[in-house]
C-alpha positions in Angstrom: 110.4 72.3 115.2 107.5 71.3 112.8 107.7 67.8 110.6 108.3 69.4 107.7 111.6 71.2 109.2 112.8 68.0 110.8 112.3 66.0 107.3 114.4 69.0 105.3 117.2 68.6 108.1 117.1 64.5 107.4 117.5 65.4 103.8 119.7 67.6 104.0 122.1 65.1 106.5 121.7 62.3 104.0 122.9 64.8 101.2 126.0 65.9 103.2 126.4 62.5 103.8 127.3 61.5 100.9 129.0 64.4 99.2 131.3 64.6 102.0 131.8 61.4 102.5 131.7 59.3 100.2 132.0 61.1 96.6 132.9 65.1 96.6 134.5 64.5 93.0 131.1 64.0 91.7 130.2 67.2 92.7 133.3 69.2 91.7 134.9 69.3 95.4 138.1 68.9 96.9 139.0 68.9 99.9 142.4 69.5 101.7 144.6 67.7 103.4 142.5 67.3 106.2 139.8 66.3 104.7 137.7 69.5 104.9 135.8 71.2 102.3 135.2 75.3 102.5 131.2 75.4 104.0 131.0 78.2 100.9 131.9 75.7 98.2 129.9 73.6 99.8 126.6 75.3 99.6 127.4 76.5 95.8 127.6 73.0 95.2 124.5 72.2 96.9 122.6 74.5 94.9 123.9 73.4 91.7 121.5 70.0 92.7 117.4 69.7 92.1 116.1 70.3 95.3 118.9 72.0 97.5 118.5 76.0 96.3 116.8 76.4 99.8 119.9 75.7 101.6 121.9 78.1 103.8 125.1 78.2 106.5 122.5 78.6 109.0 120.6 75.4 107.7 124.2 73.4 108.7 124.5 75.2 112.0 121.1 74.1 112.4 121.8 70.2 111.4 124.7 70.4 113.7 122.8 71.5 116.8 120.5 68.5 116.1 122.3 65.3 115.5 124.5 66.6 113.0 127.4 66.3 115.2 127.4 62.5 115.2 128.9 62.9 111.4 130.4 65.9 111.0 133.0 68.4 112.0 133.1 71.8 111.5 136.4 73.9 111.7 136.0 77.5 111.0 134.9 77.9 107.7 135.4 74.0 106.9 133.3 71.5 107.2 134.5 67.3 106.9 132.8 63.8 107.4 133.5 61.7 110.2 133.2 58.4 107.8 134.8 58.7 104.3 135.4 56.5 101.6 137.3 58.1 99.4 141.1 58.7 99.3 143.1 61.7 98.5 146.1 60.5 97.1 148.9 63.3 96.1 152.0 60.9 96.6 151.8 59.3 93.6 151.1 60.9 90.0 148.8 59.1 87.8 150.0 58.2 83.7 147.0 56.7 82.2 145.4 60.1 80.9 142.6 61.2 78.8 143.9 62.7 75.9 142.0 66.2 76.6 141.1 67.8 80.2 139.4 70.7 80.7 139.2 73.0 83.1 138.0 76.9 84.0 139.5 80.2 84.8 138.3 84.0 85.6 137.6 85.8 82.3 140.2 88.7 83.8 143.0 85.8 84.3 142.7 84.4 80.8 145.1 86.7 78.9 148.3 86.3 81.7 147.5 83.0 81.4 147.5 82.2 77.8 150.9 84.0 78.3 152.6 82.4 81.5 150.8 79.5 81.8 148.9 78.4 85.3 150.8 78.0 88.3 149.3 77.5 91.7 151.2 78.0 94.9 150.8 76.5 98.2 148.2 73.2 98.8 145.6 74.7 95.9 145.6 72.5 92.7 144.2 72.9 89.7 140.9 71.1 89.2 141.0 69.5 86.0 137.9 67.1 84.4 137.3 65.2 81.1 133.7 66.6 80.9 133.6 70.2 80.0 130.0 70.5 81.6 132.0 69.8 84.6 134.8 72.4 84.2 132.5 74.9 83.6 130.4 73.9 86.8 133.1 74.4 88.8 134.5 77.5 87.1 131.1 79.1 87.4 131.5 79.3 91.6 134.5 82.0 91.0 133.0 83.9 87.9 129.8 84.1 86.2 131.0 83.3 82.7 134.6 81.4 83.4 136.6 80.6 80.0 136.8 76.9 79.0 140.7 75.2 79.1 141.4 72.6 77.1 144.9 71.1 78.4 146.5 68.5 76.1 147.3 66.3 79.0 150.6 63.8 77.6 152.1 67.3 76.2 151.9 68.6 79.9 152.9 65.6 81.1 155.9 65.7 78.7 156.5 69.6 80.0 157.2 68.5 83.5 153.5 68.7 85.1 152.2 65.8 87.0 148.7 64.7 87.4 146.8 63.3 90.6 143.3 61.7 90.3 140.6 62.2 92.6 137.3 60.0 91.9 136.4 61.9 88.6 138.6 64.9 89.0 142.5 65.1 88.3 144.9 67.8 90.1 147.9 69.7 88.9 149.5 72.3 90.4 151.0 73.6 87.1 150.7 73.7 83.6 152.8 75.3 80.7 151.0 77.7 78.6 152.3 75.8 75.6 149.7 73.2 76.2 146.8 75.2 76.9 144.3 75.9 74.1 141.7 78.4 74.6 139.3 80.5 72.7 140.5 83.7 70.3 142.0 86.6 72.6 139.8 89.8 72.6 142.0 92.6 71.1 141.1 95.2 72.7 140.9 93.4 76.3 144.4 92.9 75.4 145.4 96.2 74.8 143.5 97.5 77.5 145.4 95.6 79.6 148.4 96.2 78.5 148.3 100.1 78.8 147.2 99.4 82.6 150.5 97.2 82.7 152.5 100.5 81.2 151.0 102.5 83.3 151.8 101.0 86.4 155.2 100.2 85.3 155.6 103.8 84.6 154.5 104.7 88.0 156.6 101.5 89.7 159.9 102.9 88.2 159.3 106.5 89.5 159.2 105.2 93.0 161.9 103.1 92.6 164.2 106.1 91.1 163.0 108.9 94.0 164.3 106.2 96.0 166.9 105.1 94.5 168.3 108.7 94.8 168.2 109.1 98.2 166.2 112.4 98.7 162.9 113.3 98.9 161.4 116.6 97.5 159.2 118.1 99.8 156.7 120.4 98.2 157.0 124.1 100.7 153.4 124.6 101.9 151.3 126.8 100.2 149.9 129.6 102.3 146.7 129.7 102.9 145.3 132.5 101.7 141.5 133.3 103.2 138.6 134.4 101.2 138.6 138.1 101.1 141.1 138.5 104.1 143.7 140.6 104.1 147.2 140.0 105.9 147.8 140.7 109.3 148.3 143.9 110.8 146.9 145.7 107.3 144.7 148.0 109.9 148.0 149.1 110.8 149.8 150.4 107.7 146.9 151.8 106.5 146.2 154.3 109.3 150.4 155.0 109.2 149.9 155.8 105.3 146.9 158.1 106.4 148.7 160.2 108.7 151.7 160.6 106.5 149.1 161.9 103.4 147.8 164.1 106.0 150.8 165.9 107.4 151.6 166.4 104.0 148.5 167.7 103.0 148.9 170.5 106.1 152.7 170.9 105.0 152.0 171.5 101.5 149.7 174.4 103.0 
């Protein structure tokens, strides 16, 4: 392994390091319960940062074959630090809010949400920030061009949601739509989806009525009819109707 490879894998430890172990908030992660952080996320966070493009999944199997087992584990798809510093505190909700959080959602999700609001199921939370830059950082690892949230926080809070903070970040796992301000709806997004929700509403209730009713209707099977072949035992009938023209040719006579 040249000098050069050995000093990225240093780097690259000392990076890890600290985003895993001491602040993942500042770099728009969360991890679970556990303490884990998806090795994915990871590495889109990782090239978000000056310096860190280069980096691969194969760059932390690499780490870990060297020393990198000393301070980390890796679960699956999960990586975690064996030293943190920070706590992940979802016990006890947090009051003292900014007025405004933002956060980021899949252009495709926008419309259902602006009409149901976001709810999360499960251990997944809603990453909120007060720095749109951030939001959008974070949004951008799901979809190219996420749309911008802006959640009046004390309204949620007043609708029933609770927040959690994390370093830099706050966590929700639900949030009425009646505190969610977004950009202008695109109409015809709208009614394009809309006809696909008709559509497969129509096609839902046609199920639900053919069995409903009890029956099935089987289609009879078509026969299949061969190019240019004639039915079976055609030989047959013709030769019959050729000996009944002929005796009646020589009767006639």
């Amino acid at each position: 392994m040249s000098k050069r490879h050995l000093f990225q894998l240093e780097g690259l430890k000392k990076e890890l390091i600290y985003i895993l172990g001491k602040r993942p908030d500042e770099f728009g992660l969360v991890p679970d319960r556990e303490g884990f952080i998806k090795i994915k996320e990871l590495i889109q966070a990782l090239h978000e940062e000056e310096g860190l493009g280069f980096v691969r999944e194969s760059h932390i199997n690499e780490l870990m074959m060297h020393d990198g087992g000393d301070f980390f584990d890796i679960e699956g798809n999960r990586i975690r630090a064996k030293a943190i510093s920070w706590e992940l505190e979802l016990e006890d909700p947090v009051y003292d809010l900014p007025k405004l959080l933002y956060t980021s959602v899949r252009r495709r999700a926008y419309p259902v949400i602006m009409e149901k609001g976001i709810f999360y199921r499960d251990d997944s939370h809603i990453i909120l920030s007060p720095s749109k830059d951030m939001a959008f950082r974070i949004g951008r690892r799901k979809d190219p061009n996420p749309v911008i949230l802006e959640i009046i926080a004390y309204d949620a809070m007043e609708k029933g949601s609770q927040f959690f903070s994390f370093g830099q970040l706050y966590l929700c796992s639900w949030i009425s739509k009646d505190v969610i301000l977004g950009p202008p709806l695109d109409k015809e997004e709208l009614e394009e989806k809309k006809k696909k929700k008709e559509k497969r509403d129509t096609e839902r209730e046609k199920i639900e009525r053919a069995f409903s009713a009890g029956t099935f209707v089987l289609k009879e099977p078509r026969e299949k009819k061969g190019k240019g072949k004639k039915k079976k035992g055609w030989k047959e009938k013709a030769r019959k109707e050729g000996r009944e023209k002929i005796w009646t040719y020589f009767d006639e006579k």
